[in-house]
N, C-alpha and C positions, 0 to 999 in steps of 0.2 A: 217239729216243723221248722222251724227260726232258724235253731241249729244246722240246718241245710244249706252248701253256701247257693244250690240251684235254687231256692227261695229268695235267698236274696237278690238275686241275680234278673230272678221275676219280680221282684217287687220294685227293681231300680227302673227295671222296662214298664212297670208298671206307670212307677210316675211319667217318664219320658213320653208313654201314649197321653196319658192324663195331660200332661202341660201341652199340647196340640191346641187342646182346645180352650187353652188360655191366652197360648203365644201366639202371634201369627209366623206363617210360615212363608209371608212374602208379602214385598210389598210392591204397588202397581204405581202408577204416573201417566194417566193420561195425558192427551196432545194438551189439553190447557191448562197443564199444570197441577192439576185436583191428585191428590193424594189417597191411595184406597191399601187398606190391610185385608189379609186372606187368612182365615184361620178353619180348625173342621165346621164351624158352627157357618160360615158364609165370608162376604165380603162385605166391610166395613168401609166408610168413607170417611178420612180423619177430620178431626173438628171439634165443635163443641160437645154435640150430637154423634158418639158415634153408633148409628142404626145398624144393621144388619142390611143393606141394598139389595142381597141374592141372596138367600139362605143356600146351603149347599145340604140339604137332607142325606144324601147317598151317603155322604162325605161324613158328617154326625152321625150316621148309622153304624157307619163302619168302624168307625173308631170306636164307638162304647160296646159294638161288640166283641172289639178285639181288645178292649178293657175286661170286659168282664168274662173273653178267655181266659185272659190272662189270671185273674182273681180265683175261678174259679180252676184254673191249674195251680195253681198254689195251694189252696183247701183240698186239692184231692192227694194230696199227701200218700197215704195209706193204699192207694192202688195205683202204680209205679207203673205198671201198660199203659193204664187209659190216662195217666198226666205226661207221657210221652205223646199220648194221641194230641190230647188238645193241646200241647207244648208246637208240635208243628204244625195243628193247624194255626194255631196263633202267629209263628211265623210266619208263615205263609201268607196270613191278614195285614201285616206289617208290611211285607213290598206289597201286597196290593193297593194298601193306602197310600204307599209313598208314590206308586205311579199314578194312583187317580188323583193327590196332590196336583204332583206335576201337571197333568190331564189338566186340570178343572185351573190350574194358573195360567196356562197356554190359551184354554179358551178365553175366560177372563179377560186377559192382554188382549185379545184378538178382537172380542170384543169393544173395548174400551179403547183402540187404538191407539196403544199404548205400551211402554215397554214393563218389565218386570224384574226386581231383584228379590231370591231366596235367600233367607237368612238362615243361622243355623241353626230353628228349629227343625228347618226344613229336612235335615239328616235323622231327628231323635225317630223315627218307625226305624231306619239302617242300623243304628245304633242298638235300639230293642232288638230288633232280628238277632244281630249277632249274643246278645245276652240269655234270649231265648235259648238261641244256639248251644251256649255255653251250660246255659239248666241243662236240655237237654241231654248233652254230656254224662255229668255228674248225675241222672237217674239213672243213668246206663250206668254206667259204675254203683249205683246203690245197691242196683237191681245184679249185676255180677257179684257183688261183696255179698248181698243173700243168696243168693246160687251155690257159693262156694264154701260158705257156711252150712247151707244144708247137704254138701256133698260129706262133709265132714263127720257131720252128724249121725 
């Protein structure tokens, strides 16, 4: 399983989802100056205290389940179809989050009348996608390299 570099590949995107919801992925500036972080877990207001102000659920949903695609394409090792299946739908969950990100900071800002800068966690779902991408790849090719062997055979 290890030995796969599509494993690895999924396990880099793995952590890149996982630090979402450590990092923030933007941060806000209201008109009077107050200072607010954005991560999948919600929006944070910096300080001593920092609370969770708007919890973002959709946004924590999304992300541990496009974690625990991810996990769970990795364990499915041994059946090469269905870890190409959940390989892209996991992709696929990866720009979904990255635009409801965007989404939910736009609102955010709008609400809070207020500007907004991304930082560059704010890229790691683009980044996953494309390593996904790259697993993806390399089960294609696993799955030809047994194909070709059992033509031989």
């Amino acid at each position: 399983m290890i030995q796969r570099i599509q494993t690895l590949y999924l396990l880099v995107a793995e952590l890149l989802i996982g630090a979402l919801f450590i990092k923030p992925f933007a941060k806000l500036v209201d008109k009077g100056g107050v200072e607010y972080t954005t991560d999948l877990l919600g929006v944070h207001k910096l300080g001593a205290n920092s609370l969770i102000l708007q919890p973002n659920t959709l946004l924590s949903i999304l992300g541990g389940s496009v974690l625990l695609l991810i996990l769970l394409t990795i364990f499915n090792y041994k059946n090469r179809k269905n870890q190409q299946k959940l390989a892209f739908i996991g992709l696929v969950g990866c720009f979904v989050t990255d635009g409801l990100m965007f989404l939910h900071v736009r609102s955010v800002s709008e609400q809070l009348a207020g500007i907004y800068t991304l930082t560059l966690t704010f890229i790691f779902p683009i980044i996953a996608a494309v390593l996904i991408f790259m697993a993806i790849k390399g089960i294609r090719k696993d799955e030809a390299l047994v194909r070709s062997i059992d033509r031989i055979r």
